[in-house]
ZAZAGU-982798 format. One record per residue (C-alpha): residue in three letters; residue number from 1; x, y, z. Coordinates in steps of 0.2 Angstrom, whole numbers. Layout:
// ZAZAGU-982798
    r    k      x      y      z
  ala  NUM      X      Y      Z
...
***
This chain:
// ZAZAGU-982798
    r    k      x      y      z
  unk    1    597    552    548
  unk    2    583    540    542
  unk    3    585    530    524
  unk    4    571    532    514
  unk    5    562    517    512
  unk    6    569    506    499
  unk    7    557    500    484
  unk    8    568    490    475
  unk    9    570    471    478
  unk   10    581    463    493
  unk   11    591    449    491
  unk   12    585    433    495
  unk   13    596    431    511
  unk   14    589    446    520
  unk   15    572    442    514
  unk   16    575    423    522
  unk   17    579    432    537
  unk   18    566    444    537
  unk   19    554    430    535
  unk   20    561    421    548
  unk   21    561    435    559
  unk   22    543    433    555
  unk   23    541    415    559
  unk   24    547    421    577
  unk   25    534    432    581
  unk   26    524    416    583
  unk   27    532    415    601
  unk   28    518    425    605
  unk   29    507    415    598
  unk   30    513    397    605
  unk   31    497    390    612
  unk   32    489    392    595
  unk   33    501    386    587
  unk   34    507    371    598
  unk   35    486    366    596
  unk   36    489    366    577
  unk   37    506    358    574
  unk   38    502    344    585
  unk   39    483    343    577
  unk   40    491    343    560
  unk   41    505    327    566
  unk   42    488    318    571
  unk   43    480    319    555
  unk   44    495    316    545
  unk   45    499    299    554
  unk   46    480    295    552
  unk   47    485    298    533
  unk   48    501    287    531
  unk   49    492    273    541
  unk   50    477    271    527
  unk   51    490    262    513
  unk   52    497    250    529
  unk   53    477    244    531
  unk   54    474    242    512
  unk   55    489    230    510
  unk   56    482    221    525
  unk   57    464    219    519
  unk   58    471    213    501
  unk   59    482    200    509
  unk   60    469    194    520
  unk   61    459    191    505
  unk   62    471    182    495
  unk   63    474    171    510
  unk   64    458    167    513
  unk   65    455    161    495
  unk   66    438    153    493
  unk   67    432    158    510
  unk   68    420    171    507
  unk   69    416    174    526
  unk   70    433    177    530
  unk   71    437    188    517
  unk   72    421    197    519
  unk   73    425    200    536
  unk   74    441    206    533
  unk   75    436    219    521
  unk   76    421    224    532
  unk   77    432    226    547
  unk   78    448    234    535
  unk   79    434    247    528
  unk   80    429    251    547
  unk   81    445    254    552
  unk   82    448    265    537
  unk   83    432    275    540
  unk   84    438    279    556
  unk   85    454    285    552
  unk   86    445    295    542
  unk   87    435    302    555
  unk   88    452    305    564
  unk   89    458    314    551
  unk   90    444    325    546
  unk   91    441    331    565
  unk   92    460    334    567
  unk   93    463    343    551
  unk   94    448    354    558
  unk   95    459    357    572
  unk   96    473    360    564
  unk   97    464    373    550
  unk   98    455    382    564
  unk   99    469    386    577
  unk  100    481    389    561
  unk  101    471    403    554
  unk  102    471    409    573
  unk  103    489    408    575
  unk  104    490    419    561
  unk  105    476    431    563
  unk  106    486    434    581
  unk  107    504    435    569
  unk  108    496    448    559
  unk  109    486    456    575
  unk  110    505    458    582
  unk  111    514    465    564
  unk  112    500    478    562
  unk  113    500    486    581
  unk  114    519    484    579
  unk  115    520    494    562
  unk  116    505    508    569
  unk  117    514    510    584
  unk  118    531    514    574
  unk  119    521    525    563
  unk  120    517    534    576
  unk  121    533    535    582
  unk  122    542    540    566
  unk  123    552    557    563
  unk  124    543    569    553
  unk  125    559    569    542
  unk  126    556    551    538
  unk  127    538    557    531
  unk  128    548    569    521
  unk  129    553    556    510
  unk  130    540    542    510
  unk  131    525    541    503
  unk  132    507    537    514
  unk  133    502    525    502
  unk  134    518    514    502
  unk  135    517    513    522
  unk  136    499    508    519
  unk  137    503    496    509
  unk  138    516    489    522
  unk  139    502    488    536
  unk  140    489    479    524
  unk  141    493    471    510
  unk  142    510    465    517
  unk  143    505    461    533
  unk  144    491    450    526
  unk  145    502    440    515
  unk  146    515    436    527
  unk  147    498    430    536
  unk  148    493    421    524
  unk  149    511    411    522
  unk  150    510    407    540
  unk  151    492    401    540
  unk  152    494    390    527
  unk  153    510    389    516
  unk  154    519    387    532
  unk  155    507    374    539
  unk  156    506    366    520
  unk  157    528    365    520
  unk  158    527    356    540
  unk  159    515    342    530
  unk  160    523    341    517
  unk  161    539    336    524
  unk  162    531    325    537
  unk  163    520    314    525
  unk  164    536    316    512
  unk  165    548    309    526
  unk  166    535    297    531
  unk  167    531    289    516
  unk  168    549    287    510
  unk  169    553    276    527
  unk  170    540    265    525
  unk  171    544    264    506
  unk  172    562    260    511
  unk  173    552    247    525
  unk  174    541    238    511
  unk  175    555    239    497
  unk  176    571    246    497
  unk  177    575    242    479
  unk  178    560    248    473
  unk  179    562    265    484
  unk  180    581    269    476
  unk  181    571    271    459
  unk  182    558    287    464
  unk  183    576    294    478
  unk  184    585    300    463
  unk  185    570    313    458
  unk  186    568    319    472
  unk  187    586    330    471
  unk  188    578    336    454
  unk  189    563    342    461
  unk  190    571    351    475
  unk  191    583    360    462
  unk  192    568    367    453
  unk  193    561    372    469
  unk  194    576    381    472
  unk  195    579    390    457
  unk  196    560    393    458
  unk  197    561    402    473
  unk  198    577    413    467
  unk  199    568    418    454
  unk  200    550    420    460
  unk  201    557    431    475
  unk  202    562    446    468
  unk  203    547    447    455
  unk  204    535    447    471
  unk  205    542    462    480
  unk  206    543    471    464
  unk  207    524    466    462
  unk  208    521    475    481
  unk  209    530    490    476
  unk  210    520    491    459
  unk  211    505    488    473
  unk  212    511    502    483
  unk  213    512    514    466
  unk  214    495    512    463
  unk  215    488    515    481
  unk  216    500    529    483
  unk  217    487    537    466
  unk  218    472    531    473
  unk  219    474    539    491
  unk  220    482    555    485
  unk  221    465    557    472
  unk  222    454    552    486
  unk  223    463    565    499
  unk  224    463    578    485
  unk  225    447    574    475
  unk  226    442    593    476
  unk  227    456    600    472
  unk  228    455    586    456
  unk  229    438    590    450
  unk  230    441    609    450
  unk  231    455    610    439
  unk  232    444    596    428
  unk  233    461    583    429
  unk  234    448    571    429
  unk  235    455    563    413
  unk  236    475    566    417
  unk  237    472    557    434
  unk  238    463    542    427
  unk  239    476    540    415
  unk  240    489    540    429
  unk  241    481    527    437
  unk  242    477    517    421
  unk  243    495    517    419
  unk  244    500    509    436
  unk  245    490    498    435
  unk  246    495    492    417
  unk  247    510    488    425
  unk  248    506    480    439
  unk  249    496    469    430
  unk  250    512    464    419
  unk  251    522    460    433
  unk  252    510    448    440
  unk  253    509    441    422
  unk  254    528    440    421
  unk  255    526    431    438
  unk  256    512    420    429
  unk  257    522    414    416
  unk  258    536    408    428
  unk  259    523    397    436
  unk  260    514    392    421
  unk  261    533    382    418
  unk  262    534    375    435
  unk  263    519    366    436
  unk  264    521    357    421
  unk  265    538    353    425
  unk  266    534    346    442
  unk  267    520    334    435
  unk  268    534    329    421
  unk  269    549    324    436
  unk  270    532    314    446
  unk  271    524    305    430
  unk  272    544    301    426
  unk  273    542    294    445
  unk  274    527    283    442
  unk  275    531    278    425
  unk  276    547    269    432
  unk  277    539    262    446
  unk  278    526    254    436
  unk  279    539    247    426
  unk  280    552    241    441
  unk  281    537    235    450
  unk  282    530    226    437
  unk  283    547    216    434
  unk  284    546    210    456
  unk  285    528    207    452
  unk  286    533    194    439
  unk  287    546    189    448
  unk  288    538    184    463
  unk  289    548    197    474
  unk  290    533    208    476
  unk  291    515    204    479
  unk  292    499    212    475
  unk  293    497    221    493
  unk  294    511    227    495
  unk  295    513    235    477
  unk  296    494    244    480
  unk  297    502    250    499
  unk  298    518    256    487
  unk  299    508    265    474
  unk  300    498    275    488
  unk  301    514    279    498
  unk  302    522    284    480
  unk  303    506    296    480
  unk  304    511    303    496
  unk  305    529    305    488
  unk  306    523    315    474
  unk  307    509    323    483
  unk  308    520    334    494
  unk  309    530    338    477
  unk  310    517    345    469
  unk  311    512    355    484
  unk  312    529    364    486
  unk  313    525    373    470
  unk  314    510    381    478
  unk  315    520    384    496
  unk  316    534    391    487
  unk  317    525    405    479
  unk  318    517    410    496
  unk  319    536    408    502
  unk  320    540    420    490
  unk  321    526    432    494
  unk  322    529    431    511
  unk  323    547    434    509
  unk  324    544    450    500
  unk  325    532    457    513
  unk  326    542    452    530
  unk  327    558    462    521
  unk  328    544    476    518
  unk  329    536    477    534
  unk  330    555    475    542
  unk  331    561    490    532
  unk  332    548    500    542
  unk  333    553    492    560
  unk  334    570    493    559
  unk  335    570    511    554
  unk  336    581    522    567
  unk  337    571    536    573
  unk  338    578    550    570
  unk  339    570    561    585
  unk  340    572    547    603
  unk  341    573    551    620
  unk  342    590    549    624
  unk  343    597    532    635
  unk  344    599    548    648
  unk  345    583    557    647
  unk  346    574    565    660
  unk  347    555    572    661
  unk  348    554    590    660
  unk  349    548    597    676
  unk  350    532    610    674
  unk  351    538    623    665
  unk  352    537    642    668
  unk  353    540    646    649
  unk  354    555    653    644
  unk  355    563    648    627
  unk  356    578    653    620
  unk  357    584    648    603
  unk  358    606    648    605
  unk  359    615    650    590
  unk  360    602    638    579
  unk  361    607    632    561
  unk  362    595    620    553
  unk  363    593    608    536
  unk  364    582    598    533
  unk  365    586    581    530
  unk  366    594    577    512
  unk  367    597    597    511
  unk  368    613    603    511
  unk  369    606    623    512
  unk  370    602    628    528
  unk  371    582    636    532
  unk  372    589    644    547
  unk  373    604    651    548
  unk  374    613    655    568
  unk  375    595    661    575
  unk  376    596    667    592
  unk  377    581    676    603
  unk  378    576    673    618
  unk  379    557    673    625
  unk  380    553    675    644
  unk  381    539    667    651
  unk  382    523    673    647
  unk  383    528    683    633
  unk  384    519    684    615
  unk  385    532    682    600
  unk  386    526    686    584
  unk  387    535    676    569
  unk  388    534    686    552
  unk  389    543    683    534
  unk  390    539    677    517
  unk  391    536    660    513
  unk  392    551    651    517
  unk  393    558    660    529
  unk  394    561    647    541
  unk  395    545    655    552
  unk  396    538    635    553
  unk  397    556    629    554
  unk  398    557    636    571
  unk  399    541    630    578
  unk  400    545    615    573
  unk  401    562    614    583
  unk  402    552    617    600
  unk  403    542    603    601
  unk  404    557    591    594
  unk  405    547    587    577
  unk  406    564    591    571
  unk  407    583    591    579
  unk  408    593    606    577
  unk  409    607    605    566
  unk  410    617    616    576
  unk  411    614    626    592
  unk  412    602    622    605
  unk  413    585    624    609
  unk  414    581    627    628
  unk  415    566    628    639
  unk  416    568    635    655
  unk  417    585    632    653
  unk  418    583    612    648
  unk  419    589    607    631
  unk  420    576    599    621
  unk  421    585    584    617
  unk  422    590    582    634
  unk  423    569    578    640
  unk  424    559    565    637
  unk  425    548    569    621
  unk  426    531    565    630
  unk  427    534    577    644
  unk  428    540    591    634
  unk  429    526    589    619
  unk  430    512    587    636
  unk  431    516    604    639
  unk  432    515    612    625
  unk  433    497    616    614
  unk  434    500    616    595
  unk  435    488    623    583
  unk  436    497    620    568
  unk  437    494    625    548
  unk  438    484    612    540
  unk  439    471    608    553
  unk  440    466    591    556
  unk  441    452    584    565
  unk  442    449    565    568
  unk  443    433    556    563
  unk  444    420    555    578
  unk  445    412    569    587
  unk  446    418    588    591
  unk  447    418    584    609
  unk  448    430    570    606
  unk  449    439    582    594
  unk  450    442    596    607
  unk  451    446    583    620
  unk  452    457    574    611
  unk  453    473    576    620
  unk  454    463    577    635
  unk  455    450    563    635
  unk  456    445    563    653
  unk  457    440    582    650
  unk  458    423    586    659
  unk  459    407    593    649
  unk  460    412    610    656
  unk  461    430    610    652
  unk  462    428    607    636
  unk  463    414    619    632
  unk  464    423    632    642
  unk  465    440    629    631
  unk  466    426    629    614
  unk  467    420    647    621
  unk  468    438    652    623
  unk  469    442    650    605
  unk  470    424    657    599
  unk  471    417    639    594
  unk  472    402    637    606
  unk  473    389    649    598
  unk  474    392    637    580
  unk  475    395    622    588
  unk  476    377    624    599
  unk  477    369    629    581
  unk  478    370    611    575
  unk  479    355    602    580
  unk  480    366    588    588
  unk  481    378    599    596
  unk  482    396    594    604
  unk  483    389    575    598
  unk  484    389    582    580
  unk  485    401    570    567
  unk  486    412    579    560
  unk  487    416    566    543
  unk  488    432    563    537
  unk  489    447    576    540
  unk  490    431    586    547
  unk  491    426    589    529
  unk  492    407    594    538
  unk  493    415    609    544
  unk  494    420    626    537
  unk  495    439    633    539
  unk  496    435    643    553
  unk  497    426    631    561
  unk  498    439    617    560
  unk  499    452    631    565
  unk  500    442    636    579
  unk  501    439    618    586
  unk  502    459    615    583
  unk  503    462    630    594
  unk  504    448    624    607
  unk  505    458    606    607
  unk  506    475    616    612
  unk  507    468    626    624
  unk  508    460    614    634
  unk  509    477    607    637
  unk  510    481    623    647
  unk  511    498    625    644
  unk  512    513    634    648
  unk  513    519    638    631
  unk  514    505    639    614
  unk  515    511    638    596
  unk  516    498    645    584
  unk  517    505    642    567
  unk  518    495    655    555
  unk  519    480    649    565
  unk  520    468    663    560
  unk  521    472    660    542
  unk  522    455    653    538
  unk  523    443    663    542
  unk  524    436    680    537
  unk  525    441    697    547
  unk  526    425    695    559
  unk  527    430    678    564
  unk  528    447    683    566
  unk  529    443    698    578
  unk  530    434    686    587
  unk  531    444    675    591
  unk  532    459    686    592
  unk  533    451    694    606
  unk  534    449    676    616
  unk  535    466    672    611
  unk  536    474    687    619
  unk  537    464    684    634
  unk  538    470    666    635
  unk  539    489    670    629
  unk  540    490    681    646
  unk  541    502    673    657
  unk  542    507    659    642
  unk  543    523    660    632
  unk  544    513    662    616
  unk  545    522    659    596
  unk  546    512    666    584
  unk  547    514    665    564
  unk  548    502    677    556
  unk  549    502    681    539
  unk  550    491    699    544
  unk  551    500    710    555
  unk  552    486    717    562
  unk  553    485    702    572
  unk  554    499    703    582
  unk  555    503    724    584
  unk  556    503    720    603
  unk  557    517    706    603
  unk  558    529    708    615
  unk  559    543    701    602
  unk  560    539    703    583
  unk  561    553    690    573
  unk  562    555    696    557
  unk  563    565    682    545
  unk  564    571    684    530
  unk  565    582    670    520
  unk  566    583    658    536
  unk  567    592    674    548
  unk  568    582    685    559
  unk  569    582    701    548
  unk  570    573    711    563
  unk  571    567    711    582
  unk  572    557    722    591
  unk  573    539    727    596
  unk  574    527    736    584
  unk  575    533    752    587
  unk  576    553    748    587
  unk  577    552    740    571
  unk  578    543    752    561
  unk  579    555    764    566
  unk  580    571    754    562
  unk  581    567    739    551
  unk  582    562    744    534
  unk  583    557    725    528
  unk  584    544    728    543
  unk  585    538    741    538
  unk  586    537    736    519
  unk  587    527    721    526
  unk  588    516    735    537
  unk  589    512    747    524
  unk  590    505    733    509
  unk  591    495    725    522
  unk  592    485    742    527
  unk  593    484    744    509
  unk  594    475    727    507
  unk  595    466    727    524
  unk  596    459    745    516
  unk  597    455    738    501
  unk  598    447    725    506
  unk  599    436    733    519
  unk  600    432    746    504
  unk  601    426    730    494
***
């Protein structure tokens, strides 16, 4: 079975690993990023070769003493060649920024398909336990920090290092003695880094799951705004969100005093730096072992020493981010998926429709009570099997198991004598048309809506799938027709309307074998005669489950299941199970009450 998503802070090895992990997916990415790095090495040797001409032009000068023309010329020609490093520089930096935040636009291009398409993928046991807005999170605000690293932390640590190794060779080149002064610092600025980044680490990835608590409120108030506004929670809810954000605001505070002390340590350890050079520099100077050019070519290779220092700082911090989100994002990719066609898998061939359910025993995951309990019935094709029961039954338990959104515990599903686990998913679920509880529709029109597992449907099939299932005469009343929007969870649309268009969308699959999970449960009496008499026109020749809270909607089953407690309680048709089952018959008798009543009202 799946972990649930873990919430808490990593430690920093698997995070360097996941953030490695990261760095790799730039393989697919290697034009881009060959462009850039090599860009960048351009413009970083046009850098370190500006403190070289300096020297040059001031010992020229001081050679050429009183001759004006000279020196003139040397400076004029030493400003030129400056200027055009500069040039060199600007153009390659452009380069290198540009194809950088290409290279990680494509990184995060590659993360975000990858996570979707896992999503997608996911047993629904694994949304049992993990929230939509912490995987949200995952695919944005993760994915864009890890971005962010690699399009410039990452580039920032390469020139760092590069002008940092740089500079100190030529330093050791121009003045060993001088040099062995600043290399002692440098040890205690990478300690600081280090201890830095230990700490900064796990203060990040608790920052993305205080992140993840507060869009977790957000989306759930968005997606239930109604249902907020009618019990006036107005007030509870802002003080819900008011008080995740509180504390996602002090965790980014905490980690705002960490880096309120590194900064001011890292100037300390450079000024220390500068400080001794002046002094040790200043004793050659008088001396006579050092002269004027090549101390102003060692102060402004010193600037490139501490330069790089000071930017480690900034590209530790979106290290640490980074870190935090590759481990993040990672959790998701790596989870095992619980429901997978097996290495030996094989399509299911077309199926004629017979199901039987052998000896099945199912928990859900984390559960150790069973919500079925050694069910066993068997359908023949085309048949119409009712499922009947209280709530929590195990009536959606058992629809569940025929597509594989869930694995038996124990037992054996089979279609046509084919173990459902034992098929590949997509050729068992292409077979199969679902009209399930909660009816969702997509944003775009009701033609895309109805065609939706069939997109290459034709005009005519799908209005002849929307009068099946008694859409078209409401679907034609809108002025724009099958073009009509349908907003957002198809908020524009009644119950009954979006139930109909859900049914419409299964039906024009044409299959073998139609689940309808309490699909009529929506609309009022007239709508539900009508389209009970489509659907019993279009369940003919179709093995056909049916949960129905009413009765009266499935009288003419061929198989009425009656559950109680996880165990079928009863099986029969209408007339057998009002004469032997008296739960049935219970169930019978309340509901001709309340259809009475109801018709009275």
């Amino acid at each position: 079975m799946n972990p649930p998503v873990r919430m808490g802070a990593s430690g920093s090895a698997t995070q360097r690993r996941g953030l490695l992990r990261a760095i790799s997916y730039l393989g697919n990415q290697r034009r881009s990023a060959l462009i850039a790095y090599g860009a960048l090495v351009i413009a970083t040797l046009a850098q370190l070769a500006v403190p070289q001409v300096v020297q040059n032009m001031i010992d020229a000068v001081t050679r050429a003493g009183a001759n004006l023309a000279v020196a003139e010329r040397v400076i004029l020609n030493g400003a030129a060649l400056i200027l055009l490093l500069a040039v060199l520089r600007g153009v390659f930096s452009f380069l290198q920024a540009f194809m950088s935040e290409s290279t990680s636009q494509g990184l995060a291009f590659d993360l975000r398909n990858a996570i979707f398409e896992k999503i997608q993928r996911l047993s629904f046991s694994y949304y049992d336990q993990n929230q939509t807005g912490q995987l949200m999170v995952r695919a944005t605000d993760d994915v864009e920090r890890l971005r962010t690293f690699i399009a410039q932390g990452l580039i920032m640590s390469v020139q760092a290092f590069l002008l940092l190794g740089g500079a100190l060779v030529v330093l050791a080149l121009t003045n060993l003695q001088l040099t062995l002064v600043v290399v002692p610092l440098l040890p205690i600025a990478l300690v600081i880094f280090v201890v830095f980044g230990r700490l900064i680490q796990p203060l990040f990835a608790v920052v993305q799951q205080k992140l993840a608590a507060l869009n977790t409120i957000l989306q759930e108030n968005l997606a239930g705004i109604k249902v907020v506004r009618a019990f006036a929670r107005e007030p509870y809810e802002a003080r819900r969100f008011d008080a995740a954000a509180t504390e996602l605001m002090a965790q980014q505070l905490r980690v705002s005093r960490v880096f309120s002390f590194l900064f001011p340590v890292v100037f300390l350890v450079a000024q220390i730096g500068q400080a001794a050079i002046l002094y040790f520099g200043g004793q050659q100077i008088l001396g006579g072992t050092l002269n004027l050019g090549e101390y102003q070519k060692f102060s402004l290779y010193l600037v490139y020493v501490f330069f790089p220092l000071g930017q480690l700082g900034f590209i530790i911090a979106l290290m640490a981010q980074a870190a935090a989100s590759a481990d993040r994002i990672f959790e998701v990719l790596d989870t095992q998926n619980e429901i997978s066609d097996r290495p030996d898998a094989h399509p299911l061939p077309p199926i004629e429709g017979r199901v039987e359910f052998r000896n099945v025993t199912f928990r859900y995951f984390g559960n150790s009570e069973p919500v079925l309990r050694d069910v066993s019935f068997v359908a023949e094709p085309g048949q119409t099997i009712a499922l009947l029961g209280a709530t929590g039954s195990g009536k959606t338990s058992i629809i569940n198991l025929i597509p594989r959104f869930y694995d038996v515990s124990e037992g054996a599903v089979l279609i046509d004598g084919h173990d459902v686990r034992d098929v590949t998913i997509d050729s068992l679920r292409s077979q199969i048309g679902i009209v399930l509880q909660d009816t969702n529709l997509f944003s775009g029109s009701i033609r895309d809506n109805i065609a939706f597992g069939r997109p290459e449907a034709s005009d005519e099939e799908v209005i002849a799938a929307a009068r099946a299932a008694a859409a078209h005469d409401f679907i034609t009343s809108f002025p724009e027709g099958y073009a009509t929007r349908v907003g957002e969870r198809g908020v524009t649309l009644s119950g009954g309307q979006k139930q109909r268009i859900a049914i419409a969308r299964a039906l024009l699959l044409n299959p073998r074998l139609l689940i309808l999970d309490d699909s009529t449960s929506s609309v009022d009496l007239q709508t539900e005669q009508a389209i009970q008499r489509a659907l019993e026109r279009l369940m003919e020749g179709r093995t056909s489950f049916v949960i129905a809270q009413r009765i009266s909607t499935v009288l003419h089953a061929d198989q009425i299941i009656v559950l109680d407690k996880g165990r079928v309680a009863a099986r029969g048709t209408h007339a057998e199970l009002m004469e032997n089952s008296p739960i049935y018959a219970e169930i019978y008798h309340s509901q001709l009450v309340a259809d009475t009543s109801e018709a009275a009202g």
